[in-house]
C-alpha positions as CSV (number, residue, x, y, z in Angstrom):
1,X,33.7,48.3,20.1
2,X,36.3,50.3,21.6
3,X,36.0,52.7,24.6
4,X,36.1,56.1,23.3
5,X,37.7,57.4,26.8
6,X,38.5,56.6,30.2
7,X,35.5,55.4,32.3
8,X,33.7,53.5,34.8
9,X,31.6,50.5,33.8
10,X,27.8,51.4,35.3
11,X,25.7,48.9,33.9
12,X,26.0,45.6,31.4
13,X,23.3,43.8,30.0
14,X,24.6,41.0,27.2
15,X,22.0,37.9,27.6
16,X,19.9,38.6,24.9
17,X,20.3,37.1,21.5
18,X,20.9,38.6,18.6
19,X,18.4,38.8,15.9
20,X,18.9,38.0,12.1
21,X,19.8,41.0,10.1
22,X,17.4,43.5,9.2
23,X,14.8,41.7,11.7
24,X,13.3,44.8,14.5
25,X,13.6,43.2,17.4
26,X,11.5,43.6,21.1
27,X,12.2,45.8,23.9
28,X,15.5,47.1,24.9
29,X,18.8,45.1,23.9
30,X,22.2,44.3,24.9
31,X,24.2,47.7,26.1
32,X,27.1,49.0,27.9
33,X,27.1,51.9,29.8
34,X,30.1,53.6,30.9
35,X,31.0,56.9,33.1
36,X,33.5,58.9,31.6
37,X,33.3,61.7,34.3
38,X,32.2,65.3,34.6
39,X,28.7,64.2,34.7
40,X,28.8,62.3,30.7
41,X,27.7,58.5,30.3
42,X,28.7,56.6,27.1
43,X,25.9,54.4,25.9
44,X,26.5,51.6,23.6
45,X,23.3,49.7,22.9
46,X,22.2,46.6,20.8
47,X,25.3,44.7,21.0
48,X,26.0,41.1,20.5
49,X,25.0,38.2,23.0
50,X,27.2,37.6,25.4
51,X,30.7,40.4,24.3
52,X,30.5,42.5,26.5
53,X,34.1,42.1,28.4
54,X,33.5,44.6,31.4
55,X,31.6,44.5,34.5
56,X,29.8,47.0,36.8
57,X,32.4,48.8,38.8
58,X,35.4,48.3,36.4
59,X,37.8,50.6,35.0
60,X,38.0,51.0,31.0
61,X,40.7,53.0,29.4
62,X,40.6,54.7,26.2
63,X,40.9,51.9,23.2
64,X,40.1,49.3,25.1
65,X,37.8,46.5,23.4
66,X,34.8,46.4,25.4
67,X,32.2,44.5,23.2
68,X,31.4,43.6,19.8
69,X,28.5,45.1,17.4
70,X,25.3,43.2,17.5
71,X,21.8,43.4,16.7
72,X,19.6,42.6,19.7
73,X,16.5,45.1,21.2
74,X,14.4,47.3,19.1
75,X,16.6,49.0,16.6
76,X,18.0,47.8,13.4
77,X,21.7,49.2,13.9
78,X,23.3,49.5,17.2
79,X,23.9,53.4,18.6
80,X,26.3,55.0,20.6
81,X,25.3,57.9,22.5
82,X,27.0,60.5,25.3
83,X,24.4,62.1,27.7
84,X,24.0,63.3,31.1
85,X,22.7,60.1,32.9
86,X,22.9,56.7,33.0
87,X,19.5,55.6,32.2
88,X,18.9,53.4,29.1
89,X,15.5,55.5,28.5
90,X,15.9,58.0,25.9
91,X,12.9,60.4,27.0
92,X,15.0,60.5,30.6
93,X,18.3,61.9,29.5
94,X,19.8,64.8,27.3
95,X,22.7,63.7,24.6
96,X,25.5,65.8,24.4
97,X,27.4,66.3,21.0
98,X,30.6,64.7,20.4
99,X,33.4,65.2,18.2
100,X,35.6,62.3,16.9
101,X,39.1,63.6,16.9
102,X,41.8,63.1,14.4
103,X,38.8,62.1,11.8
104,X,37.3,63.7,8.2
105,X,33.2,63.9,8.4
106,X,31.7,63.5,4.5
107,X,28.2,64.8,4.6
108,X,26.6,65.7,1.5
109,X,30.0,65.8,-0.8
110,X,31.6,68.3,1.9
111,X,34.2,67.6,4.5
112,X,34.7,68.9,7.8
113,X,37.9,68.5,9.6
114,X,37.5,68.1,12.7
115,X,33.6,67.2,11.8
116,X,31.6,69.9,13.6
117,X,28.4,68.7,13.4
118,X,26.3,66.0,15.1
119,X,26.7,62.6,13.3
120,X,23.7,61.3,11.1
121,X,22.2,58.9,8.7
122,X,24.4,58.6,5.9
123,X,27.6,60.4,7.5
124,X,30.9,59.5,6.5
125,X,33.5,59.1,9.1
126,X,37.1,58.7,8.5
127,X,40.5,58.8,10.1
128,X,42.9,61.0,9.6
129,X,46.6,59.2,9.2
């Protein structure tokens, strides 16, 4: 996983193990959570055991590798969220849309360029060369 902008590492939890695919796990699992300023967080959650390569108080720049995908926690794919706190607990924060630039969105045979919409289950994303 790369980070999608500039930011601040808040919080980094990467102890938990990763469960075999397609297994739900327990409980909240491995995540990153990173300030990117004007009062947005970037939440990446159920990554693998022990990638996460930033810590608490460190600066991130755009495209740097911060982690890898896993599957740990309660979910059966891992997310990536923006929103207007820090917390980990979805009934505590509201997401904010975001738009993936220089990319294609393919939903339901039509394109969108850049994608306008908010991304979901069975969304295509692409980059634009």
């Amino acid at each position: 996983m790369l980070a999608p902008a500039d930011g601040t590492v808040v919080s980094v939890r990467d102890d938990l193990a990763d469960q075999p695919v397609g297994e739900l796990g327990q409980g909240e699992g491995n995540a990153i959570v990173l300030d990117i300023g004007g009062g947005r967080y970037v939440v990446f959650e159920h990554l693998q055991q022990s990638s996460a390569l930033g810590r608490p108080g460190q600066s991130v720049t755009q495209g740097q590798r911060i982690a890898t995908v896993g599957n740990t926690g309660e979910s059966l794919s891992p997310h990536l969220q923006i929103q207007d706190r820090p917390s980990l607990d979805d009934d505590e924060v509201r997401t904010i849309p975001m738009v993936f630039k220089h990319t294609t969105l393919t939903r339901g045979g039509r394109e969108s360029t850049p994608p306008t919409a908010d991304l979901r289950r069975g969304d295509l994303i692409r980059a634009n060369r």
